[in-house]
Each structure stands twice: as structure tokens, then as C-alpha cells.
One Martini backbone bead per residue (centre of mass of N, CA, C, O) as a GRO file, in nm:
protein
  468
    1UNK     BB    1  14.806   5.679  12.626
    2UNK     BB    2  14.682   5.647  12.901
    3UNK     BB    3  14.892   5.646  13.154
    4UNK     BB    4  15.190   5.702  13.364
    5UNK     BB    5  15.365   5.948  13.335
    6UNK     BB    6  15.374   6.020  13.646
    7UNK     BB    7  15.569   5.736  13.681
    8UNK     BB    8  15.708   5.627  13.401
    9UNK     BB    9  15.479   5.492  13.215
   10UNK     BB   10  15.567   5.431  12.878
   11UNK     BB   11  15.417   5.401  12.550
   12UNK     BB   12  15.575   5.670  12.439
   13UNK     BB   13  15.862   5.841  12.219
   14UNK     BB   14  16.062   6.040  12.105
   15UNK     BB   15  16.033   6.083  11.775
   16UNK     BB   16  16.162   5.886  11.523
   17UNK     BB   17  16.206   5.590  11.251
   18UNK     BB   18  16.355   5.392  11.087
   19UNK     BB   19  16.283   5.240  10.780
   20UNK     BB   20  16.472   4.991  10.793
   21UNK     BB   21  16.428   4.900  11.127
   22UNK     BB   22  16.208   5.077  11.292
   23UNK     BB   23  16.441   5.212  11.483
   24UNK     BB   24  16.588   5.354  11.792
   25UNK     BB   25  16.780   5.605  11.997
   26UNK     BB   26  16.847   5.824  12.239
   27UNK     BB   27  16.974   6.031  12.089
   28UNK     BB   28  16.689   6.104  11.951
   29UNK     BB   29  16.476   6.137  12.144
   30UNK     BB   30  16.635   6.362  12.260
   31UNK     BB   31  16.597   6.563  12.012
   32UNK     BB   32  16.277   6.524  11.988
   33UNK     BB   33  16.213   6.646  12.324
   34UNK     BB   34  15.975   6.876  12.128
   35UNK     BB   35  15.734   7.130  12.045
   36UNK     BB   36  15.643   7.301  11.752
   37UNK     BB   37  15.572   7.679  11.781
   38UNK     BB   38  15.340   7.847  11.609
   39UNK     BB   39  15.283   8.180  11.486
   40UNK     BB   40  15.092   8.300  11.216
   41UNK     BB   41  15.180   8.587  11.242
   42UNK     BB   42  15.462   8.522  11.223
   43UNK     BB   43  15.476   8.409  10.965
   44UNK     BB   44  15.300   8.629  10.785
   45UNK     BB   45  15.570   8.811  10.824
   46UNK     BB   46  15.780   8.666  10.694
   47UNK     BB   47  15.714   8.652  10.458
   48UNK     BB   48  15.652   8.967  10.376
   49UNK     BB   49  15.946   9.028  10.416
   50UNK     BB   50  16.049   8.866  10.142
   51UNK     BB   51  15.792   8.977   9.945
   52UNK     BB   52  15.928   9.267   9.919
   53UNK     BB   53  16.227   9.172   9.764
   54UNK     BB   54  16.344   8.854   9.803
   55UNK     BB   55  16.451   8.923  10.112
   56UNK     BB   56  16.563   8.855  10.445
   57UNK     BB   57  16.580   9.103  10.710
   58UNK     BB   58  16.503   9.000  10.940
   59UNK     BB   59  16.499   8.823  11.194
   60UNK     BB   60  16.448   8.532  11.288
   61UNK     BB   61  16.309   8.328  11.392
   62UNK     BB   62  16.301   8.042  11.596
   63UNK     BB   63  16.039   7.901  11.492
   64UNK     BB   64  16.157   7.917  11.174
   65UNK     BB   65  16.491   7.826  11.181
   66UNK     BB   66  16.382   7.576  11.373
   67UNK     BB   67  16.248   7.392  11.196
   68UNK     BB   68  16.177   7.032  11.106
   69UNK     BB   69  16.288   7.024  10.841
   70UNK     BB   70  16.472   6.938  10.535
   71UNK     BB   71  16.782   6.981  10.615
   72UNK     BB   72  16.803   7.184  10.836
   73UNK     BB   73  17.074   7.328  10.982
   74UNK     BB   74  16.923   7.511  11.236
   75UNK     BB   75  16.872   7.173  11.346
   76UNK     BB   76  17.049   7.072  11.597
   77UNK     BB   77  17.322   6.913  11.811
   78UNK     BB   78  17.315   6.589  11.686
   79UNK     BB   79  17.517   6.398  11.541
   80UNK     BB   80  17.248   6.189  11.460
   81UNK     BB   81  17.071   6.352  11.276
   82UNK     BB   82  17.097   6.407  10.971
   83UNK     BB   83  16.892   6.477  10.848
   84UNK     BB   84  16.614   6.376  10.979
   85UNK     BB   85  16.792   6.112  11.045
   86UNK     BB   86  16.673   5.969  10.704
   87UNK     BB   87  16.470   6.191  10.574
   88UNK     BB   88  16.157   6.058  10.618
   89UNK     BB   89  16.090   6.328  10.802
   90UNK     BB   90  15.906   6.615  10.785
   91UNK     BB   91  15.810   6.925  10.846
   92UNK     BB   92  15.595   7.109  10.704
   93UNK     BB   93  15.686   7.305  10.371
   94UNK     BB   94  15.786   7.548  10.209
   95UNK     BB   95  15.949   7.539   9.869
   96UNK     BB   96  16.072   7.711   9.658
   97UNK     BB   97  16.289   7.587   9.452
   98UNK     BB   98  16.251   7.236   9.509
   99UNK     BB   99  16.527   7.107   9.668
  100UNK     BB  100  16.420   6.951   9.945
  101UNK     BB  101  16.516   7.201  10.155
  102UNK     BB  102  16.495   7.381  10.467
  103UNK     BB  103  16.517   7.754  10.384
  104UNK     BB  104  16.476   8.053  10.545
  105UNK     BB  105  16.718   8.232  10.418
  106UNK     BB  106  16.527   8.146  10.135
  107UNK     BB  107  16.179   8.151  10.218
  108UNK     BB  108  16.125   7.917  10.385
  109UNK     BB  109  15.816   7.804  10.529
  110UNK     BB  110  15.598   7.708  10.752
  111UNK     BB  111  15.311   7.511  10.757
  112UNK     BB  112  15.003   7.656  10.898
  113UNK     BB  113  14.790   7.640  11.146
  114UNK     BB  114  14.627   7.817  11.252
  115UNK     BB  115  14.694   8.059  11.535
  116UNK     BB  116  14.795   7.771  11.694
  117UNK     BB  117  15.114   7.555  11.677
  118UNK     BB  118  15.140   7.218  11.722
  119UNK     BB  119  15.396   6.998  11.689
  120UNK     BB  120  15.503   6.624  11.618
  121UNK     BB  121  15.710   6.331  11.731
  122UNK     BB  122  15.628   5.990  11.779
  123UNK     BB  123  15.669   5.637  11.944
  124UNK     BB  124  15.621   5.283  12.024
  125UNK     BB  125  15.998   5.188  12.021
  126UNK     BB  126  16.184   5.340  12.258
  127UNK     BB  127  16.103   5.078  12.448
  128UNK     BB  128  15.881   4.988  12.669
  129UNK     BB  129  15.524   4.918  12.813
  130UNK     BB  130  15.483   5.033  13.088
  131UNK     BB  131  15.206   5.074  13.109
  132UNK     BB  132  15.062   4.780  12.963
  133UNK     BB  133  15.258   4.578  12.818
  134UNK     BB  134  15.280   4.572  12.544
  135UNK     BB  135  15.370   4.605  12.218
  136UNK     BB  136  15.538   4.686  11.969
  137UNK     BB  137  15.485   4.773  11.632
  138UNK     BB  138  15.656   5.043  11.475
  139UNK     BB  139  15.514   5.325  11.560
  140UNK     BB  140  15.482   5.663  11.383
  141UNK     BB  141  15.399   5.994  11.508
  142UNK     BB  142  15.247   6.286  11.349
  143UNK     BB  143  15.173   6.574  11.482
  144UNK     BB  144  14.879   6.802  11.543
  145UNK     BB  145  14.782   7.136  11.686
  146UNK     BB  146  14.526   7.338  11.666
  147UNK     BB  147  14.371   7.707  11.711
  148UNK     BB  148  14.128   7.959  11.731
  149UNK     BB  149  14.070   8.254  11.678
  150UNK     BB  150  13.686   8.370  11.716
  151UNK     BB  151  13.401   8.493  11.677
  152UNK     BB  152  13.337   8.227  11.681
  153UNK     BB  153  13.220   7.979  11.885
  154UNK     BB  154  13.256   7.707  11.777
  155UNK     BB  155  13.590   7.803  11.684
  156UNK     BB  156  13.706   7.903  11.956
  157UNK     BB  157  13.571   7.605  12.081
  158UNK     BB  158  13.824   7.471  11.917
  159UNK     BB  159  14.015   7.164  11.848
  160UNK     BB  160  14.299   7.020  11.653
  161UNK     BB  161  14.382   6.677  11.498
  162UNK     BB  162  14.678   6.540  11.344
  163UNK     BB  163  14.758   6.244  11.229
  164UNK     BB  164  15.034   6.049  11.106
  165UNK     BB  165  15.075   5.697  11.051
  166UNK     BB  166  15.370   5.494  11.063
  167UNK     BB  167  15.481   5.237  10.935
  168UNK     BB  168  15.842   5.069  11.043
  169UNK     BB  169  15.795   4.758  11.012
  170UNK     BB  170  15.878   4.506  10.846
  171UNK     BB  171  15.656   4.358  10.922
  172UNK     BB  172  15.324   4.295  10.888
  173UNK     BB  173  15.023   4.410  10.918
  174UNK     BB  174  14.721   4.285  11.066
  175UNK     BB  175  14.393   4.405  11.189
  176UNK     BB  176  14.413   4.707  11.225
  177UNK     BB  177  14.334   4.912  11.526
  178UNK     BB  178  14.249   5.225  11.621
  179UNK     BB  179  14.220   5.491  11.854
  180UNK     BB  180  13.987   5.739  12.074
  181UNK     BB  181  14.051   5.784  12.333
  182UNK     BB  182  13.861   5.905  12.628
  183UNK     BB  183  13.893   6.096  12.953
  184UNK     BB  184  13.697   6.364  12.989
  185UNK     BB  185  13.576   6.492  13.220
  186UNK     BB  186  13.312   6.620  13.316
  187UNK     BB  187  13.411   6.785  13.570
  188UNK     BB  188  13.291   6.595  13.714
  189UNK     BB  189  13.344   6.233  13.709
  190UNK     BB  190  13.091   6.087  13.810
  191UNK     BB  191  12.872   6.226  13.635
  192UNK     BB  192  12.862   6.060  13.320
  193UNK     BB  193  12.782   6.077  12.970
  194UNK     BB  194  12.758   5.889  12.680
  195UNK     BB  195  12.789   5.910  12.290
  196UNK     BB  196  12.661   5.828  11.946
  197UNK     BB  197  12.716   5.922  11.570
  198UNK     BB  198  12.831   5.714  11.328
  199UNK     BB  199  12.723   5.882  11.043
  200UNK     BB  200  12.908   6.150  11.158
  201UNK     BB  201  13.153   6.074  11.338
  202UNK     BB  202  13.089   6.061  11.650
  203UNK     BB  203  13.109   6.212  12.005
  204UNK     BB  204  13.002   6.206  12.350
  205UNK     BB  205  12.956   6.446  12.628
  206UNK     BB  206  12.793   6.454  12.948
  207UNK     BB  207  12.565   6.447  13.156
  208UNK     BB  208  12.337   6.285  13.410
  209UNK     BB  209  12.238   6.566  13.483
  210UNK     BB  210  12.128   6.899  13.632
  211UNK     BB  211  12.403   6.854  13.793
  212UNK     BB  212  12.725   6.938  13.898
  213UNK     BB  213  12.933   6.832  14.090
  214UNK     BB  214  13.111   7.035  14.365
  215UNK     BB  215  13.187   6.800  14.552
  216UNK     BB  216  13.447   6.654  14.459
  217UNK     BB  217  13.687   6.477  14.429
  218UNK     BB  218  14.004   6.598  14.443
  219UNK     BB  219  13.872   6.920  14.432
  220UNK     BB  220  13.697   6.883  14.144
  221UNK     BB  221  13.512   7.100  13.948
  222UNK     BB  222  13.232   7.199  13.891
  223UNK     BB  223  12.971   7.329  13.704
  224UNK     BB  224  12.664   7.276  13.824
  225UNK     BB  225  12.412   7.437  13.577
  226UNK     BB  226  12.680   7.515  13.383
  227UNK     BB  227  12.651   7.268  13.117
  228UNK     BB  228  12.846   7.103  12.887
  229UNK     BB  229  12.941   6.974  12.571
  230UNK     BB  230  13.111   6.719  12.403
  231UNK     BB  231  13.298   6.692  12.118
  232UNK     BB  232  13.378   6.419  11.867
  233UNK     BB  233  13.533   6.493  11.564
  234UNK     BB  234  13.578   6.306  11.253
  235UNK     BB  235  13.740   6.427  10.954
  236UNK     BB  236  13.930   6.175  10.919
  237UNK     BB  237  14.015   5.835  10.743
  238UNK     BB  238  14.304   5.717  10.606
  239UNK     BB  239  14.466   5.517  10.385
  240UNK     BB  240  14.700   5.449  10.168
  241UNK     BB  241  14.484   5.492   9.955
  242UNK     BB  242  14.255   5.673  10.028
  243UNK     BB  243  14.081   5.523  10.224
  244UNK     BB  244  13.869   5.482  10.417
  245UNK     BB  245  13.800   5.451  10.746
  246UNK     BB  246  13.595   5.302  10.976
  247UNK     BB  247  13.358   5.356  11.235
  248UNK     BB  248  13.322   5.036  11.382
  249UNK     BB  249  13.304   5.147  11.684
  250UNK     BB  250  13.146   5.196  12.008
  251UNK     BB  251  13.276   5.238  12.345
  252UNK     BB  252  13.310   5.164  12.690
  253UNK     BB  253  13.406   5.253  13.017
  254UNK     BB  254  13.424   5.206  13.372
  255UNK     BB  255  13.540   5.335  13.633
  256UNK     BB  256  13.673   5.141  13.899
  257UNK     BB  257  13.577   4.888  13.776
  258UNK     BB  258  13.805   4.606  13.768
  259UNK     BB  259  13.545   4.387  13.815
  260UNK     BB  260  13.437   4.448  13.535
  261UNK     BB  261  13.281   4.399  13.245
  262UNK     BB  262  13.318   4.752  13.234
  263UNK     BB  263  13.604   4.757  13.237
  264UNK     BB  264  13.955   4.793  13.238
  265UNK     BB  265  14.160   4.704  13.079
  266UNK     BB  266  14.492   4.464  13.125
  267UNK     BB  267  14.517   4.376  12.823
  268UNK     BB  268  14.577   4.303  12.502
  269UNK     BB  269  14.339   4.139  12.449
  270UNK     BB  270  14.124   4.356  12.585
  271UNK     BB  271  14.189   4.582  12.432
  272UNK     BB  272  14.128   4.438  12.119
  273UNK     BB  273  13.848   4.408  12.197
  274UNK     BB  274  13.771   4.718  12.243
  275UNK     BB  275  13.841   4.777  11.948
  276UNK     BB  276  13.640   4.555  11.824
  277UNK     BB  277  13.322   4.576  12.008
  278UNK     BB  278  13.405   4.470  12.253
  279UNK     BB  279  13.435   4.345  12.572
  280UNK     BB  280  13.720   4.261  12.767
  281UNK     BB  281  13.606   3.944  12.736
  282UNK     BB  282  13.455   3.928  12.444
  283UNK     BB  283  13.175   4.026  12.486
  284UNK     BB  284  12.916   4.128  12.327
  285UNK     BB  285  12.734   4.426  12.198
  286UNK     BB  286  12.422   4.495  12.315
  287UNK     BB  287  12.108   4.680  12.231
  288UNK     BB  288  12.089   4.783  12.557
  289UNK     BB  289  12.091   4.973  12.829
  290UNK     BB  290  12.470   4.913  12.855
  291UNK     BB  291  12.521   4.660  12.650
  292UNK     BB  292  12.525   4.410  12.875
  293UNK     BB  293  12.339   4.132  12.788
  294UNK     BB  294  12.056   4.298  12.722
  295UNK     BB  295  12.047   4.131  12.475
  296UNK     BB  296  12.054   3.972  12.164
  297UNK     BB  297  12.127   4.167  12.017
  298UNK     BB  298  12.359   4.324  11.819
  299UNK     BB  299  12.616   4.571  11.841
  300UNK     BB  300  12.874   4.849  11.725
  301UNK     BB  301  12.733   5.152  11.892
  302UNK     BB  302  12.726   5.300  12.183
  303UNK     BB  303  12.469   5.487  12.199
  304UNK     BB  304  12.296   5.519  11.885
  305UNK     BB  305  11.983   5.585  11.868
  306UNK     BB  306  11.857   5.352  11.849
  307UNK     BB  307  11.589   5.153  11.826
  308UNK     BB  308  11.400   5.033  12.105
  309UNK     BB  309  11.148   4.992  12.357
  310UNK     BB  310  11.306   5.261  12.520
  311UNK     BB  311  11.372   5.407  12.283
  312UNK     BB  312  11.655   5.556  12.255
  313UNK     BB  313  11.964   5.461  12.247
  314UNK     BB  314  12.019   5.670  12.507
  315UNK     BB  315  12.159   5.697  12.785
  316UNK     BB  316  11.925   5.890  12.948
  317UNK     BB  317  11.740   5.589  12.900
  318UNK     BB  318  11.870   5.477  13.120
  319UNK     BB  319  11.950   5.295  13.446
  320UNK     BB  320  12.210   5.448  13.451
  321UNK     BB  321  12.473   5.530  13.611
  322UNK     BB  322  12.660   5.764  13.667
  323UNK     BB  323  13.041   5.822  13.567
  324UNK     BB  324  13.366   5.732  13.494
  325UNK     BB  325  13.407   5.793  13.148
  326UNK     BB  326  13.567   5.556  12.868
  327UNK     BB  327  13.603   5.636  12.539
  328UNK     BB  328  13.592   5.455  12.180
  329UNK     BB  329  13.720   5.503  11.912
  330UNK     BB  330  13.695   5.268  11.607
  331UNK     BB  331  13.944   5.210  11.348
  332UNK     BB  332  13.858   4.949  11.111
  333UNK     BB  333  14.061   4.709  10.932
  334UNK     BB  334  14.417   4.687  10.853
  335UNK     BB  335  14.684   4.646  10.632
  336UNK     BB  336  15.009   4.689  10.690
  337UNK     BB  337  15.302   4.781  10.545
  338UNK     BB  338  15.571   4.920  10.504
  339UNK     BB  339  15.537   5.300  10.490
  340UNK     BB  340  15.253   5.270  10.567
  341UNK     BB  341  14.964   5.504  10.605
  342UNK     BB  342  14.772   5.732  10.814
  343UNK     BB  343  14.510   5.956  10.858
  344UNK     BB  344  14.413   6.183  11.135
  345UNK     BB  345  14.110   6.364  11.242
  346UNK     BB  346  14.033   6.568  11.527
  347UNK     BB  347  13.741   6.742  11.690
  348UNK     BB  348  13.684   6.969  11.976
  349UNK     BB  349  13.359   7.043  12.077
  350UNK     BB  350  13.258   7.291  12.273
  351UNK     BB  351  12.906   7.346  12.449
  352UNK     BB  352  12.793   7.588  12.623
  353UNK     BB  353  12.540   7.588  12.823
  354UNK     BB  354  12.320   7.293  12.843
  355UNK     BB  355  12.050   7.109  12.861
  356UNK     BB  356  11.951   6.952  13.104
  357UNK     BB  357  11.914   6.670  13.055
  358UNK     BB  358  11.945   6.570  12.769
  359UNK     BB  359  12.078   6.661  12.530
  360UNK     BB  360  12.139   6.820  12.193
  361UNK     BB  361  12.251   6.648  11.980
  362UNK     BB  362  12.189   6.797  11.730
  363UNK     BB  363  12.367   7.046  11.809
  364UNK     BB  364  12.623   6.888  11.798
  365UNK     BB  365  12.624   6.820  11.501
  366UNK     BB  366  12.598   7.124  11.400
  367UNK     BB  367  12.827   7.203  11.469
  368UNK     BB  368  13.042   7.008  11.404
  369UNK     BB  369  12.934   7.060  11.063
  370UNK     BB  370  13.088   7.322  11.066
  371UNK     BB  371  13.362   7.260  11.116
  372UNK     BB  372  13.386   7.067  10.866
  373UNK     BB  373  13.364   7.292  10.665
  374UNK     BB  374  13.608   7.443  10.808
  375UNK     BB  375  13.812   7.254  10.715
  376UNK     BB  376  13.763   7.180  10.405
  377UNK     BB  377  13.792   7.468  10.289
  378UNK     BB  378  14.061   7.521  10.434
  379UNK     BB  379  14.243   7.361  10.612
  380UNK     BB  380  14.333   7.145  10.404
  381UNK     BB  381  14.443   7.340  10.198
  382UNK     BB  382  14.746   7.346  10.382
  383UNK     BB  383  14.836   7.049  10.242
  384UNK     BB  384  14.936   7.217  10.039
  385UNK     BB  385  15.236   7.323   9.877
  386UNK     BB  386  15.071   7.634   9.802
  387UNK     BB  387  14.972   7.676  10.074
  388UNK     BB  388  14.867   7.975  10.257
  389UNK     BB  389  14.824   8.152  10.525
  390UNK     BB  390  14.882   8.518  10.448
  391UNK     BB  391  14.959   8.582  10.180
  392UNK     BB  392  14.695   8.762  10.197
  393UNK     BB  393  14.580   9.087  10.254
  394UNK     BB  394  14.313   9.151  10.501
  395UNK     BB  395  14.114   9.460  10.494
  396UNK     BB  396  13.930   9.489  10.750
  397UNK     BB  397  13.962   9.268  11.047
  398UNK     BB  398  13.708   9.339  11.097
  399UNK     BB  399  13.389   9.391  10.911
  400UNK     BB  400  13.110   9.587  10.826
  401UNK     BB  401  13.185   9.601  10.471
  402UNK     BB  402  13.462   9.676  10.335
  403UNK     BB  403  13.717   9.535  10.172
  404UNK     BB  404  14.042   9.426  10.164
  405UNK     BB  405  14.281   9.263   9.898
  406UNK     BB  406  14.660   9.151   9.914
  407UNK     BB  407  14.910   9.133   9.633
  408UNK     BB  408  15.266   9.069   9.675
  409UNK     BB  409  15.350   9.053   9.312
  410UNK     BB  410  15.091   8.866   9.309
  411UNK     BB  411  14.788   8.826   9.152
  412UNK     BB  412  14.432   8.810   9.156
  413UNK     BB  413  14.233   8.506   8.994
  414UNK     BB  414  14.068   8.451   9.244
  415UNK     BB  415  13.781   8.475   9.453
  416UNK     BB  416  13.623   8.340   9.761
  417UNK     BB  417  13.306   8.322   9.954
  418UNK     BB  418  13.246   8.177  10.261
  419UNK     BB  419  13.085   7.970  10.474
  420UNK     BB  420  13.039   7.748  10.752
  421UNK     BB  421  12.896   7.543  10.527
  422UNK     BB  422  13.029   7.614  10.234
  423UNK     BB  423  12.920   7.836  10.069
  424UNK     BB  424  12.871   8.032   9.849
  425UNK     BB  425  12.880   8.411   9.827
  426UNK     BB  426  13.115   8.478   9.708
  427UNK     BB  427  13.218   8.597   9.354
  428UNK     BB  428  13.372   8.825   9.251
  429UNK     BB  429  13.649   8.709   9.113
  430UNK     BB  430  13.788   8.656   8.819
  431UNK     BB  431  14.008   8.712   8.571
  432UNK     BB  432  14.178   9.001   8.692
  433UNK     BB  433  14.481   9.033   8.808
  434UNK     BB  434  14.464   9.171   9.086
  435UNK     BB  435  14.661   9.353   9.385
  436UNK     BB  436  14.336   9.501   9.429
  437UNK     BB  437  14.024   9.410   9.623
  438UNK     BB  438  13.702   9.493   9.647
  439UNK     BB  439  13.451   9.431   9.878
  440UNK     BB  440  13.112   9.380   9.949
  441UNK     BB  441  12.940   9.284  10.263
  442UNK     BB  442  12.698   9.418  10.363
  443UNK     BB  443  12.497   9.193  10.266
  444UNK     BB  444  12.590   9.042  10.503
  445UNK     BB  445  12.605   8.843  10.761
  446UNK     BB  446  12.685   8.791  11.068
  447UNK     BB  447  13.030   8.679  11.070
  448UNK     BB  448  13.193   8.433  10.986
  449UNK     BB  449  13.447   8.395  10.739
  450UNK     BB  450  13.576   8.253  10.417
  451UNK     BB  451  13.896   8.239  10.204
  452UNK     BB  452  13.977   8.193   9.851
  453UNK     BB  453  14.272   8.226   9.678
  454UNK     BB  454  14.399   8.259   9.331
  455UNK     BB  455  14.732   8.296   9.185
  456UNK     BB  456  14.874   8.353   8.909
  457UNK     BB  457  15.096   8.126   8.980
  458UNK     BB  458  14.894   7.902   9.201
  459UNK     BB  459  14.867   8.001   9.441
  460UNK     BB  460  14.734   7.987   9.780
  461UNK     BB  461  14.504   8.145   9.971
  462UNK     BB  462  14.393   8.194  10.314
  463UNK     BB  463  14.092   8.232  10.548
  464UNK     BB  464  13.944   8.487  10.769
  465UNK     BB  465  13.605   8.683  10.807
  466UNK     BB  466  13.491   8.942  10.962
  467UNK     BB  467  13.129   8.990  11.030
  468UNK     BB  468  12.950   9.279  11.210
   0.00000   0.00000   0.00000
């Protein structure tokens, strides 16, 4: 979705599609038209709940009593529901029993990420593509939104989304490519500078100059002299059978300009241009410049730091005037079959007050890179059936020297203390099958850290621990 929802021009509604005909109808969108919210602690109460005596004691909360697991009792009230929709679809959860159906008040509970977690799903077959004009493909899109309270600056102020992307269509869909479109706004919009790293997977957004205009257009807040800049880190892409998909091009367009080749595509033909590397009328991006006919040279990724005539290629370096910039990341082409999934997660990591003009890529990526070892070392792992965040309670937490770790009423079969480089730093115990582990964190220095411990049973537990 570029623009339009604030006019009711759609191109995604609510819900899933069904697997046999790729579509969907009214009462399924409005059954589905709902953000699924948990808060890490609420999850992790309940879990303790259960496994203290076998059986749920408290009221169940109603974010996890109407979680939309498969076959969930106690979700929806729309007779066309019928175990979300045709069953082929359900938000993660842990199954006691493995009976694939989500029962909570056998202590099945949602899988969560994050200190807190929005859920959902939607499709572009729900009905015209009111804003763009374009053709509907059959995608379903299963989405997740999560983001940690940390003291860790880096991870405090970042937000992680995961996509699943379902194609839905009985037809074949050949040379598919995603995008991750972004029109960042960094404070005020006028004054904007894009560029990537393509080699990081990396995206990103600054000023273009040393003040950011506090005097802007429709009393749009600038941000002054203490200018952030914000990264988009693809941490994941992947195609059905889990191979990579290329960050194959990185494009952007100028706001405001509709009648320049620089300006926002307006068809269907012109968006699937700027999807594969070129610009809006099908000229190649070259070199230099702004990118726009500037030499003979192709390239495929703008402002990509590669060695021109005048220095790195990124915008700063250019005589382009600053403006309102929206950034394309293109990934593909894929070739689809009914049924196959594309799997895509990125986060946005923003980096408060940083020297303008020019800020450093380095920095940006350094973050990035912080951000990928703590998503790839914990969050991937709560991907797994049998992982989940708060399995076991570690305290105190912050902690100055020793820690304490438990686990009711399986034991700790192994634990393993990580920097958020991904590094081990400790690994206290191995084959110990204690359900109470001390560790002494004294010689680490302050700082975030992740703990991965694996239990007697095979369950994994995670998390993460401050150390002050």
C-alpha cells in the first residue's frame, strides 16, 4: 500500500484466502479486520501459570484465550470462520499435546516475540486495487510486528517486522519481485537523503545538510541539529524451497514530481520498472550523478558507495538537491507455484543525534550488524515449536555480579550466555540437569546480553539479560 487508505483507496484487506481458489469475501475480511496484541509478560505469566501444577488456575487473558491458533474455540463469531477459514492458515503457537489444534485452556500458548507483539494477516484479492489500478495477484501476507524495551540503545530503538507471503493463486506467477517501499519522512520531508549497502542488505535515510528545517510544510516537526538517521536491515529472505532471494536493486523517486523521471510511477508497468533496477519509463539506473542518464555505466543499486570520478558514490556527494525522497528495496525474481511461501523480515533501527552532514554509513551498519546477531542468536529461535521466551525466570534482572536462573519442573540441560555480537561468553553448565543455576556475570562488562539454555525435556528457553 503506497497512499489512499485515508480515502478508502485499498489494495490489502483483511484476512487470509482460501488455498483451493486464492479468494476471499466479505465476511471473512470483516471477521479478520483486527491486529492480534500480546504483551511477553502476559504470555509468560500464563505459561508459569500451567506448568506449576499442570492446569490453568487464573483467568486466561483474552489475548491469548482468542489467540488465532488453528482450530481455536474461543476465536470469532462469524459462522463462515470454521477453523480459520479453510485451516491452511494460523498464527504461531506452542502445542502441548501435538494435537494441531489451539487449545489454551490446556495450556497452549502463543508463540511471541518481543516485549510486545502485533499479529495479523491480509491479502490483495479482497476486492480493486483502488489505490494503484494494478491487478490483484492472490497474495496472502501474514505479518508480525514486535520491539523490545532494552536498556541497549541500539535495540530499544528498533522495531522488527516478519512477513510470510503466501501465493494463493491457482496460475503460476513467474519473475515476481517484493519490494520494501519506504517513504521515511526523516523530520521534516523536504530536506532528505537516501542510500544502501548492498553487500549488509542495508537501506538508508539522513539529512541533507547540517539543520533540519523546523519550518516545514504542513507543520511537520523538524528535527534542528540533533539529526537521527534510520537503517532498514533486511534480516531474512527467503523463497520456498529456503534459498535466498538477492537484494537485486535499490531504486528511489522524488516526491512531488510527477512529470519527471525521477518522480512516482503511476501504472502498473512503471511500479514493476522501478521493482527490477530501472527508473520509472524503463531507463537503466547508471552510475553517478543522481542516477538519471548520469553516465554510460549501469548499475544496480543507488548510492551504493561504489568509486566514481568524484569520490563514493552516496548522495552527499552529489549536487542533488535534498527533497522528499521514497526508497525502493527489490527483491527477486521469483517464479511461484500455488501454496509456495517467500519468508521476509527487516528491521528499522533508528540512530538518535549523529553528525550531519555526511553521517557515517559505518555507524549505521555497525548498529545493523548488532541488531542481525541478536535477532539470528534469540529471536529466529522462538521460530522453532518448542522455543519460547520466559520458559525460564532469570533474576535478578538487571543484574550487577550474580544471576540466577529457574526452571520448573524441567531441568537445565545446557545454558549459554551471548554478547549481542553473537559471541559466547559464558557457557556455565553443560549436561548439569539442574532446575537452579547460579552464574557469575561480574567479569562481563555492562552491556545487553542473550541467554539460550536447553531443557532436560528438549524445550528451548531464551531471553535476554542486563548486565549494569
Amino acid at each position: 500500500q503506497e497512499y489512499g487508505r485515508n480515502e478508502g483507496n485499498f489494495d490489502f484487506y483483511p484476512g487470509p484466502l482460501s488455498s483451493e481458489s486464492g479468494l476471499t469475501d466479505n465476511e471473512v475480511c470483516q471477521a479478520w479486520d483486527k491486529f492480534f496484541i500480546l504483551e511477553a509478560d502476559e504470555v509468560a505469566d500464563f505459561i508459569a501459570d500451567f506448568e506449576d501444577n499442570g492446569e490453568i488456575n487464573a483467568p486466561i487473558p483474552s489475548d491469548i484465550l482468542e489467540w488465532p491458533g488453528a482450530g481455536n474455540e474461543f476465536y470469532g463469531n462469524s459462522p463462515s470462520y470454521s477453523g480459520l477459514f479453510d485451516g491452511s492458515i494460523t498464527a504461531p503457537f506452542f502445542d502441548r499435546n501435538n494435537n494441531g489444534t489451539y487449545e489454551p485452556s490446556l495450556g497452549d500458548y502463543p508463540i511471541a516475540k518481543g516485549d510486545q507483539q502485533f499479529w495479523w494477516v491480509y491479502n490483495d484479492a479482497g476486492n480493486f486495487h483502488r489505490n494503484t489500478g494494478g491487478s490483484s495477484l492472490g497474495m496472502e501476507i501474514r505479518a508480525n510486528a514486535f520491539a523490545y524495551s532494552s536498556g541497549n540503545t541500539n535495540l530499544n530503538l528498533t522495531t522488527f517486522y516478519e512477513y510470510e507471503m503466501v501465493y494463493k493463486n491457482t496460475e503460476p506467477l513467474n519473475d515476481f519481485y517484493f519490494t520494501l517501499w519506504i517513504d521515511g519522512d526523516l523530520g521534516c520531508y523536504t530536506d532528505d537523503y537516501v542510500g544502501c549497502a548492498p553487500d549488509e542488505n542495508l537501506a538508508y535515510l539522513y539529512n541533507a545538510d547540517n539543520f533540519d528545517d523546523t519550518n516545514c510544510p504542513f507543520n511537520v516537526p523538524g528535527y534542528g541539529t540533533e539529526i537521527p538517521n534510520v537503517a532498514f536491515k533486511t534480516l531474512l529472505a527467503t523463497d520456498a524451497e529456503g534459498e535466498e532471494i538477492p537484494f537485486s536493486s535499490f531504486m528511489y523517486t522524488v516526491g512531488g514530481s510527477s512529470t519527471s523521471p525521477l518522480g512516482e510511477a503511476e501504472t502498473e508497468s512503471e511500479r514493476y520498472n522501478l521493482m527490477t533496477g530501472k527508473w520509472r519509463g524503463g531507463s537503466s539506473l547508471t552510475l553517478g550523478g543522481n542516477g538519471f542518464q548520469s553516465s554510460s555505466q549501469i548499475a544496480t543499486h543507488a548510492f551504493d558507495g561504489s568509486a566514481t570520478g568524484n569520490g563514493s558514490w552516496i548522495e552527499c556527494n552529489t549536487n542533488n538537491p535534498g527533497g522528499d525522497r521514497r526508497m525502493m528495496m527489490n527483491y527477486g525474481p521469483v517464479n511461484l507455484e500455488q501454496g509456495d511461501k517467500i519468508n521476509f523480515c527487516f528491521a528499522v533501527i533508528t540512530l538518535l543525534d549523529q553528525p550531519h552532514p555526511c553521517p557515517s554509513v559505518a555507524n549505521m551498519i555497525g548498529a545493523a550488524n548488532q541488531i542481525e546477531s541478536f535477532y539470528d542468536q534469540i529471536i529466529s529461535s522462538t521460530n522453532e515449536p518448542l522455543a519460547v521466551e520466559g520458559l525460564i525466570e532469570v533474576y535478578p534482572n538487571p543484574t550487577t555480579d550474580q544471576l540466577t536462573t529457574f526452571s520448573a519442573p524441567d531441568a537445565i540441560n545446557e545454558l549459554t550466555i551471548y554478547d549481542l555480537n553473537g559471541s559466547i561468553v559464558l557457557r556455565p553448565y553443560m549436561n548439569t540437569y539442574d532446575q537452579s543455576i547460579q552464574i557469575d556475570m561480574s567479569g562481563l562488562p555492562s552491556g545487553i546480553y542473550t541467554y539460550k539454555a536447553i531443557l532436560e525435556n528438549g524445550r528451548i528457553g531464551s531471553g535476554k539479560v542486563i548486565k549494569n
